[in-house]
Each structure stands twice: as C-alpha cells, then as structure tokens.
Short mmCIF file of the C-alpha atoms (twelve columns), coordinates in Angstrom:
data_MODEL
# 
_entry.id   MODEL 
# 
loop_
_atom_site.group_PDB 
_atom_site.id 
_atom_site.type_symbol 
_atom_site.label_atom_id 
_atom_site.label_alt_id 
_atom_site.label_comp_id 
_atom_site.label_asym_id 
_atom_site.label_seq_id 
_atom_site.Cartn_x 
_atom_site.Cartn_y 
_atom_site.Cartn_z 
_atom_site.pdbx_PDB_model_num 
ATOM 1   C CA . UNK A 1   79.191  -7.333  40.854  1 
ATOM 2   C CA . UNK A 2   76.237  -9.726  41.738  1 
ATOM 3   C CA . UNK A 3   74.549  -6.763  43.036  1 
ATOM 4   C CA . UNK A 4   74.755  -4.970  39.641  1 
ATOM 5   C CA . UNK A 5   73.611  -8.004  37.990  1 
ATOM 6   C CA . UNK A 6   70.846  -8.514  40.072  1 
ATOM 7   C CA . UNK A 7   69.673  -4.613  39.782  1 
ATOM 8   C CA . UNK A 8   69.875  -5.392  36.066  1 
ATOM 9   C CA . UNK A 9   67.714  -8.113  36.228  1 
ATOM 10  C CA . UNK A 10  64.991  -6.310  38.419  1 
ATOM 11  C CA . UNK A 11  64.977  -3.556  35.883  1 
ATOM 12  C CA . UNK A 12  64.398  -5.386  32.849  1 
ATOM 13  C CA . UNK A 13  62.035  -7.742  34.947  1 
ATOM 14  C CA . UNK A 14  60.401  -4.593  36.075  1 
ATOM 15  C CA . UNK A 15  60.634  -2.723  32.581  1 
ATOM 16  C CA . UNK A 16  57.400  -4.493  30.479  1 
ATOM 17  C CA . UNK A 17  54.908  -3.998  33.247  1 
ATOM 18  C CA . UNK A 18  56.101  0.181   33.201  1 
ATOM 19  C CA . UNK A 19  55.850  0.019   29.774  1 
ATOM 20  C CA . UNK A 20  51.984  -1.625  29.550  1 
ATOM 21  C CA . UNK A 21  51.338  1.082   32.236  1 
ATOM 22  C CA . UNK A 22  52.492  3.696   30.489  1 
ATOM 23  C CA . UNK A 23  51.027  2.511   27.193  1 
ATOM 24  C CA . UNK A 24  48.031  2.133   28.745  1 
ATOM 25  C CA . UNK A 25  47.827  5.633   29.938  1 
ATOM 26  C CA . UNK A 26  48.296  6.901   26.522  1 
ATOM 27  C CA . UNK A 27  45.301  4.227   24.737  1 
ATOM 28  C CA . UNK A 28  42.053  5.976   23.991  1 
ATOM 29  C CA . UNK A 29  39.364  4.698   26.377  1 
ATOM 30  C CA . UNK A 30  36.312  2.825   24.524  1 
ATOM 31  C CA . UNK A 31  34.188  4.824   22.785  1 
ATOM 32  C CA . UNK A 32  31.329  6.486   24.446  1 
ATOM 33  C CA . UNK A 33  27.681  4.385   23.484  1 
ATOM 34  C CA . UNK A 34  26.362  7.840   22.459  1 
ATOM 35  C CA . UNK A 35  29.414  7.897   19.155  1 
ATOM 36  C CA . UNK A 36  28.540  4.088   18.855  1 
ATOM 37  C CA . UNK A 37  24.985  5.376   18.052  1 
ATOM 38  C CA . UNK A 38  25.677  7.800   15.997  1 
ATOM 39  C CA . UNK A 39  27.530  5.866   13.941  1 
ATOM 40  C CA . UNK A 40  25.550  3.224   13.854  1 
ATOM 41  C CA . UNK A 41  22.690  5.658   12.395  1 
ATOM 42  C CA . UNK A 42  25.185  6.636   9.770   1 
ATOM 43  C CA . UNK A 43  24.237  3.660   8.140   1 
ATOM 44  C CA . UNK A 44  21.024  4.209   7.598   1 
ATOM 45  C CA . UNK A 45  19.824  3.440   3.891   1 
ATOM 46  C CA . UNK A 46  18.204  6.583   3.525   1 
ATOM 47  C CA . UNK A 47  20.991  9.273   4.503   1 
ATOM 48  C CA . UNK A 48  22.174  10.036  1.158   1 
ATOM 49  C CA . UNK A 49  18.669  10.906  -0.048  1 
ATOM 50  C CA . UNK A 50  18.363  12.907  3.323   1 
ATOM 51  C CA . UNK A 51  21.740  14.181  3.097   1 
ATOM 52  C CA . UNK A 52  19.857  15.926  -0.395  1 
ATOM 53  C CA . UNK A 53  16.832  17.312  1.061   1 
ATOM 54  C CA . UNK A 54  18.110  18.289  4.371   1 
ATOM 55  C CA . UNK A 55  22.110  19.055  3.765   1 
ATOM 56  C CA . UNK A 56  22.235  21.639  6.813   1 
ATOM 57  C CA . UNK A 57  21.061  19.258  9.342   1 
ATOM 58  C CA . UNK A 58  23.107  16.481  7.798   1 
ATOM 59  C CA . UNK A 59  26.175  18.995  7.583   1 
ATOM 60  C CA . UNK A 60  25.822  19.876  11.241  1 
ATOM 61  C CA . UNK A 61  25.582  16.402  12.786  1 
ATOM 62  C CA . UNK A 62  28.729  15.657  10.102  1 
ATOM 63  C CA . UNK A 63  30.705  18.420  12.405  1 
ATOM 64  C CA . UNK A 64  29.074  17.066  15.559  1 
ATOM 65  C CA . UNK A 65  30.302  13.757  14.397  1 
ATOM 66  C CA . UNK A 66  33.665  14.774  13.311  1 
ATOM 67  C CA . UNK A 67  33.957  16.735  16.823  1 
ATOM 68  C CA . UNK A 68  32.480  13.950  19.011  1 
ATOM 69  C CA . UNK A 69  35.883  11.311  17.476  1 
ATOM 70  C CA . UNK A 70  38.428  13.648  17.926  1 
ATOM 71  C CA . UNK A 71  36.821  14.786  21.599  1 
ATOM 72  C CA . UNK A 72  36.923  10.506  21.945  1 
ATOM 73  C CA . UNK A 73  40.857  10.501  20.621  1 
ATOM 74  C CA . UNK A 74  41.820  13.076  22.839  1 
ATOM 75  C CA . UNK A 75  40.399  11.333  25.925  1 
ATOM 76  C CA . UNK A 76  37.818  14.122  26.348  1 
ATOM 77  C CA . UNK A 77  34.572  11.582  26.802  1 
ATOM 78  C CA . UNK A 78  32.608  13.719  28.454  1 
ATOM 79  C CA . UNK A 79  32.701  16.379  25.461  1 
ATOM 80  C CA . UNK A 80  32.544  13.435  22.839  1 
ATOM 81  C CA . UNK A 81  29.713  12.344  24.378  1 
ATOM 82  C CA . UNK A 82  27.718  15.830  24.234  1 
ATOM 83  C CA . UNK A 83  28.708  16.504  20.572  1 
ATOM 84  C CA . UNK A 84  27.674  12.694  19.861  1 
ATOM 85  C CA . UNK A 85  24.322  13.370  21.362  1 
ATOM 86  C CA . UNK A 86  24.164  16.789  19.775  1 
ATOM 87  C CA . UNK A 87  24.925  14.947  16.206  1 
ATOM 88  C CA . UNK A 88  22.763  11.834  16.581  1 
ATOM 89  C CA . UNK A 89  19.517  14.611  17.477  1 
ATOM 90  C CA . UNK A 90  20.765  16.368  13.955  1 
ATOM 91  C CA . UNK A 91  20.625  13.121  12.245  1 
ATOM 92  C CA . UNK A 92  17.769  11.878  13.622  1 
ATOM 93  C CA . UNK A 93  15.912  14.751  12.992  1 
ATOM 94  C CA . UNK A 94  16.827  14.852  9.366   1 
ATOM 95  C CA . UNK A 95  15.751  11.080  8.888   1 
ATOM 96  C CA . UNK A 96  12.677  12.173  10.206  1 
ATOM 97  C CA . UNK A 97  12.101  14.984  8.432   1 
ATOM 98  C CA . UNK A 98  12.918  12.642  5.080   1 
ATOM 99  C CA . UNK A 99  10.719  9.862   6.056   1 
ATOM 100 C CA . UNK A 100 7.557   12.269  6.771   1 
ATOM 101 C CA . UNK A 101 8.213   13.944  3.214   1 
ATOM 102 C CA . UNK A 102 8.865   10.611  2.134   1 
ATOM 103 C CA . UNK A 103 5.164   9.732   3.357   1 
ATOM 104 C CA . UNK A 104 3.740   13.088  2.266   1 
ATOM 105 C CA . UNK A 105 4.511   12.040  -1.312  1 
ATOM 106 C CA . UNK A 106 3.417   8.847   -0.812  1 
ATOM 107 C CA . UNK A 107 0.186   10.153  0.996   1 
ATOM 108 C CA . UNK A 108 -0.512  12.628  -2.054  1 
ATOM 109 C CA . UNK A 109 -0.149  9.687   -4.853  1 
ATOM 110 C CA . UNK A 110 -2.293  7.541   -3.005  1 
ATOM 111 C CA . UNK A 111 -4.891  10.540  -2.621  1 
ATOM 112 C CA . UNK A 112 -4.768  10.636  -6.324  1 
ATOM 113 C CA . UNK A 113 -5.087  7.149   -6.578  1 
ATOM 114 C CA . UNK A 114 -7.896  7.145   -4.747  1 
ATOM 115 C CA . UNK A 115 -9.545  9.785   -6.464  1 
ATOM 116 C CA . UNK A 116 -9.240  8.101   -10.057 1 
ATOM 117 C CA . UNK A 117 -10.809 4.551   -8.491  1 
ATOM 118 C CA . UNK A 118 -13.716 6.579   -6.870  1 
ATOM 119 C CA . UNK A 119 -14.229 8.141   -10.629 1 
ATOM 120 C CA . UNK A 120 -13.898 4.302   -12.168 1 
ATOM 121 C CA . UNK A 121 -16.182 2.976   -9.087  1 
ATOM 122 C CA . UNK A 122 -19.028 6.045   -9.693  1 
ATOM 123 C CA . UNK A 123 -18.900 5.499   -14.039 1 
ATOM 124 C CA . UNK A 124 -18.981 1.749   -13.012 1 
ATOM 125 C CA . UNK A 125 -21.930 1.980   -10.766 1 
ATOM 126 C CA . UNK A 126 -23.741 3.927   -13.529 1 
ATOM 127 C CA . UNK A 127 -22.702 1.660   -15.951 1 
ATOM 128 C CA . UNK A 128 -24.226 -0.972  -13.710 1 
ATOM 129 C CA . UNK A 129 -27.303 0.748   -13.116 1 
ATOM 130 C CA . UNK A 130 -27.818 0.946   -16.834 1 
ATOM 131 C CA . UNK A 131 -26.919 -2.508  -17.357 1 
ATOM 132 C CA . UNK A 132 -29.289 -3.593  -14.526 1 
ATOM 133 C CA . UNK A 133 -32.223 -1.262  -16.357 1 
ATOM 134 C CA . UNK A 134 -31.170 -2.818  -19.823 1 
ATOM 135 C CA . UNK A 135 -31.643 -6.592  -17.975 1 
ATOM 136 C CA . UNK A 136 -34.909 -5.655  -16.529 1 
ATOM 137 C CA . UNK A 137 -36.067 -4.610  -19.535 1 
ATOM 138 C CA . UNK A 138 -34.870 -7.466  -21.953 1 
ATOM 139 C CA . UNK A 139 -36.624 -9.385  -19.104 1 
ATOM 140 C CA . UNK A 140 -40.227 -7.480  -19.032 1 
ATOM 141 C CA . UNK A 141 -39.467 -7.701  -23.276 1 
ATOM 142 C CA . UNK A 142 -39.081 -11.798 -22.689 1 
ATOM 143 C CA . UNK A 143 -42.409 -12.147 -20.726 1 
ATOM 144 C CA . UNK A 144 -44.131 -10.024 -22.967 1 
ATOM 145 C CA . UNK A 145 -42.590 -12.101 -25.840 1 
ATOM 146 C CA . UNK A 146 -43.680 -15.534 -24.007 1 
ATOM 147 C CA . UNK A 147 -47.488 -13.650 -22.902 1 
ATOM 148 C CA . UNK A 148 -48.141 -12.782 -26.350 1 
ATOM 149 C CA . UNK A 149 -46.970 -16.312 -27.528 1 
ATOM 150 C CA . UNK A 150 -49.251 -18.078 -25.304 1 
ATOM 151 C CA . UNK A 151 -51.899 -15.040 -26.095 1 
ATOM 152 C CA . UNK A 152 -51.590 -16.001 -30.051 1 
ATOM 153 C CA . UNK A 153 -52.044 -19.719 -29.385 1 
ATOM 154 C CA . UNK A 154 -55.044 -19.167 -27.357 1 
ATOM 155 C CA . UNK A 155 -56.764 -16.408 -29.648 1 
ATOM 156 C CA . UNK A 156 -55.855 -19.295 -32.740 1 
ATOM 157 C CA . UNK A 157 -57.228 -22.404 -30.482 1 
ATOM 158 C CA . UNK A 158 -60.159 -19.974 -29.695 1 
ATOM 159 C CA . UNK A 159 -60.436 -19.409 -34.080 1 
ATOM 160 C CA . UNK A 160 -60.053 -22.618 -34.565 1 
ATOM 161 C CA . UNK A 161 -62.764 -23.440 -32.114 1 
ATOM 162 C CA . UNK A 162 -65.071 -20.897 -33.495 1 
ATOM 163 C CA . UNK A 163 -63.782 -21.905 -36.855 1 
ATOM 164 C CA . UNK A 164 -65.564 -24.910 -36.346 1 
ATOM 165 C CA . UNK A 165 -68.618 -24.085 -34.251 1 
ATOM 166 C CA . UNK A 166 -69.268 -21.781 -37.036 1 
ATOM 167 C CA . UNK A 167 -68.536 -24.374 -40.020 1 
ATOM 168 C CA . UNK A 168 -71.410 -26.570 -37.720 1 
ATOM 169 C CA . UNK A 169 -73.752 -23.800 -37.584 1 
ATOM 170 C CA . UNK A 170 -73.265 -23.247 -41.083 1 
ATOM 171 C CA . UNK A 171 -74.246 -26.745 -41.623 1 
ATOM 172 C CA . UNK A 172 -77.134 -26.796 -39.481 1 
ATOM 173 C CA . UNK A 173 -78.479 -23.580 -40.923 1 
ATOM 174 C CA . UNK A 174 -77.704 -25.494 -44.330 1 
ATOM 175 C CA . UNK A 175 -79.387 -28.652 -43.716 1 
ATOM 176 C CA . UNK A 176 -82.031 -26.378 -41.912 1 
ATOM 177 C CA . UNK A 177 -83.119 -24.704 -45.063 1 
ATOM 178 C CA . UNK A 178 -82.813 -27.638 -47.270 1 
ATOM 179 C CA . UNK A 179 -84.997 -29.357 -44.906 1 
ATOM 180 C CA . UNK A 180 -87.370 -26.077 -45.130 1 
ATOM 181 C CA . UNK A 181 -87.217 -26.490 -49.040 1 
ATOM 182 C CA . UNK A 182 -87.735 -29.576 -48.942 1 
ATOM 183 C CA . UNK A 183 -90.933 -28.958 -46.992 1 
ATOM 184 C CA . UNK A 184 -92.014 -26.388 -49.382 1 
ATOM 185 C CA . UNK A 185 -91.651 -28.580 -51.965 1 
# 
C-alpha cells in the first residue's frame, strides 16, 4: 500500500509540469513583427480619410490583415507573416497614395495663392511706380515753387533798385533842368 501511495504522489507531483507542457503546446507563439507592423500602421491618423479615397487597397490589406491573425492563431507564422507583409504593402501604399493627393491639393492652392500675390505684387509695383512719378513730380513742382520764390524776390529787389536809381535820375534830370532854367533866366 506504500507503493500505491507513493505512485500517487509521483503522479500528482508529476501532473502540473504535463499540464504546462501540454498547455504550452496549444498557446499561440508571439506574433510575427511583420502583424505588429501592420497593426501598428492601422493607427495611422489618416486611414479613415484613405480608407475614402482608396477603399480597394484599404479593403485588401483589411483581408490581408484579417488573414495574417488567424494564420498567427492557428500557429501558421510563416503564412501570417506573408499575408502581414502583403497587407502592410496595401496599406502603405494607400497612405501614400493619400498623402501625395493630399499634397497635390495642397500644391494646387498654393499655386493659386501664388498667382493672386504675383497679381497684388505687379498692381503694387505699378502703383509704386506711379506713386514714385507723382513724388518726383510734387518734388520738381517744390523747386520750381522755391526757384520762382527766390526769382520774384530778386526781380522785386532788382525793381526796387531800379525803382530808385530811376527816382535819382529823375531828380538829377529835375534839378538838371531847373538848373538849365535857371541859367536861362
């Protein structure tokens, strides 16, 4: 009877490292980095914008996705690591294809953009060029303004001047001919 005992014993000694053996057997290995990266890109901000513009590629690396977990849950890594692959390239390529529309749009309002501040920048340079002839004109006005200023007050020093010289000569010529009368007298 100690014999059966001790059999017992050994069994149920024996019994939990069977069990984590054959548990173990059964787990599902770690994912393969290829699903990890796919579903990492899943994340992305943009995919339900993508998803929109580009639904076949984004429906395609969906199923690649779908295939590459079960392919993983069923032990088959080698498979879910193909149909990862396959369904991160579909992704990718949609994101892709998204972000250079993306930039095509923003390309062709920034081409428009463009092409109204080269309109402002050519009716501001003629606006400048007309204020810069308006300027030099107020300017050549200004001197001409101060010239004929300076031109008045010497032409009515100069009047003045002859003013006088000929009020003098009009008094010599007058004292000349009363001195004449005077003579004849």
């Amino acid at each position: 009877m100690k014999k059966a005992s001790w059999s017992r014993s050994v069994r149920w000694l024996a019994a939990p490292p069977a069990i984590a053996l054959w548990l173990g057997a059964c787990a599902t290995p770690p994912k393969p980095t290829a699903l990890v990266s796919y579903e990492d890109l899943k994340r992305d901000p943009t995919l339900e914008e993508t998803r929109k513009r580009f639904p076949d590629l984004v429906g395609s690396s969906d199923q690649y996705g779908d295939r590459a977990t079960k392919e993983w849950q069923s032990n088959n890594i080698e498979d879910s690591t193909k149909a990862a692959l396959l369904a991160e390239i579909k992704l990718k390529t949609a994101l892709s294809r998204n972000a250079q529309e993306q930039a095509k749009a923003r390309l062709a309002t920034l081409t428009a953009e463009q092409a109204k501040a080269d309109e402002i920048l050519a009716s501001i340079d003629k606006d400048l060029t007309s204020a810069t002839e308006q300027v030099k004109l107020m300017e050549d006005r200004k001197r001409l303004s101060e010239q004929l200023v300076t031109d008045r007050t010497k032409a009515e020093d100069e009047r003045q001047k002859l003013s006088s010289q000929l009020a003098t000569e009009e008094k010599r010529a007058a004292a000349q001919l009363a001195l004449r009368t005077a003579d004849t007298v």
